[in-house]
C-alpha positions, -999 to +999 in steps of 0.1 A: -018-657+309+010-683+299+032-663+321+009-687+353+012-718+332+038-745+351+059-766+325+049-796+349+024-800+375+021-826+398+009-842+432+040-839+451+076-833+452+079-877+451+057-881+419+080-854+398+104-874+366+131-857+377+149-880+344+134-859+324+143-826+338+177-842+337+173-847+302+162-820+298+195-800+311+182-788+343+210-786+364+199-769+397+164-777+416+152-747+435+127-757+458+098-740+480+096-747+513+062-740+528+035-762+515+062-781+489+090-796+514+072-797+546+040-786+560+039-748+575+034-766+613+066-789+605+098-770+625+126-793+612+132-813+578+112-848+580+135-879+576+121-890+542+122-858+524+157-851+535+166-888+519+152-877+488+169-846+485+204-859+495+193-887+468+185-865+440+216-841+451+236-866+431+224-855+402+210-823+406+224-787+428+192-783+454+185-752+471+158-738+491+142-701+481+118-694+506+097-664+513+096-672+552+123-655+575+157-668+582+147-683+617+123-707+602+142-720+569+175-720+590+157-743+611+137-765+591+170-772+574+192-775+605+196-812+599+204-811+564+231-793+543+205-777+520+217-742+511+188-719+515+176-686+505+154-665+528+128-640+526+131-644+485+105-623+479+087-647+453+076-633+425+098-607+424+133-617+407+153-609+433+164-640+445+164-661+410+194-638+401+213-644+432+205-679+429+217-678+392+250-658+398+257-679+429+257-708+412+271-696+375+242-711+355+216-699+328+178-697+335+174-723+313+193-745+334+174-742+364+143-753+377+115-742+403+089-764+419+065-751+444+034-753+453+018-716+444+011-701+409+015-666+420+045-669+439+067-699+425+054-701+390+051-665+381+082-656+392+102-683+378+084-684+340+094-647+342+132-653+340+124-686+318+132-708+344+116-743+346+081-743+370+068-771+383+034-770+401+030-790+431+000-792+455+000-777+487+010-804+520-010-786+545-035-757+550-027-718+544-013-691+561-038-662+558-018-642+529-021-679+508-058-679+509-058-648+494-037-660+466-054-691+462-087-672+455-068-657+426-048-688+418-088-706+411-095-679+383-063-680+367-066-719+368-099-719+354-089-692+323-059-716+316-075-753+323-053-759+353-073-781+373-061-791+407-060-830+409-055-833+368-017-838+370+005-832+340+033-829+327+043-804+291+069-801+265 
């Protein structure tokens, strides 16, 4: 069951010590966009997340992987210069190796943050990629209830409780 434990979970994409993930090596920050960046009703990139991004794009490569089609990733990001990945596929690893290969870095270099365990951080703790658990912005879509049934027995076999933020080693 380790395989649904995050490395790091937290309240938001704000509240994340990204110092330590640079620390920690982590080159490349893939994010996911429904629920993590922007609420499922928000069309287009809000103002403050895209100043946090270009701010931590000093340090860090940032890309989107999102399982949504290409019309609504290409314009939720039409205001930023976010390279983005659609229709990822999340779990499966897919678009972590294109991702990797298209950006000439190890696994271990990259990390994940999103805000589903059976999407974001089972498929990037399978390739031993860095997973960081955030909570979701907004309600579901109706394929997300589902996996947030599942998500609250896997939680409560591995002690993840939603509101206890963490972060391990």
């Amino acid at each position: 069951m380790k395989i649904f434990i995050p490395k790091m979970y937290q309240k938001n994409i704000f509240t994340i010590n990204y110092n330590k993930l640079k620390q920690a090596g982590i080159k490349l920050l893939i994010f996911d966009l429904d629920n993590t960046l922007g609420s499922i009703n928000e069309t287009v990139i809000n103002e403050e997340t895209s100043n946090f991004l270009t701010n931590l794009a000093t340090n860090f490569q940032i890309v989107i992987a999102s399982n949504s089609k290409k019309k609504r990733v290409s314009k939720f990001c039409l205001n930023s210069n976010i390279p983005f990945y659609t229709f990822s596929l999340k779990p499966t690893k897919k678009s972590f190796i294109k991702i990797k290969n298209d950006y000439n870095l190890d696994y271990d270099k990259m990390a994940i943050i999103g805000d589903q365990i059976l999407t974001d951080i089972f498929g990037g703790n399978r390739l031993g990629i860095y997973t960081i658990l955030v909570d979701p912005l907004d309600i579901d879509f109706k394929v997300s209830k589902i996996n947030r049934l599942i998500e609250k027995k896997i939680n409560l076999k591995n002690g993840i409780i939603r509101g206890n933020y963490y972060e391990k080693n």
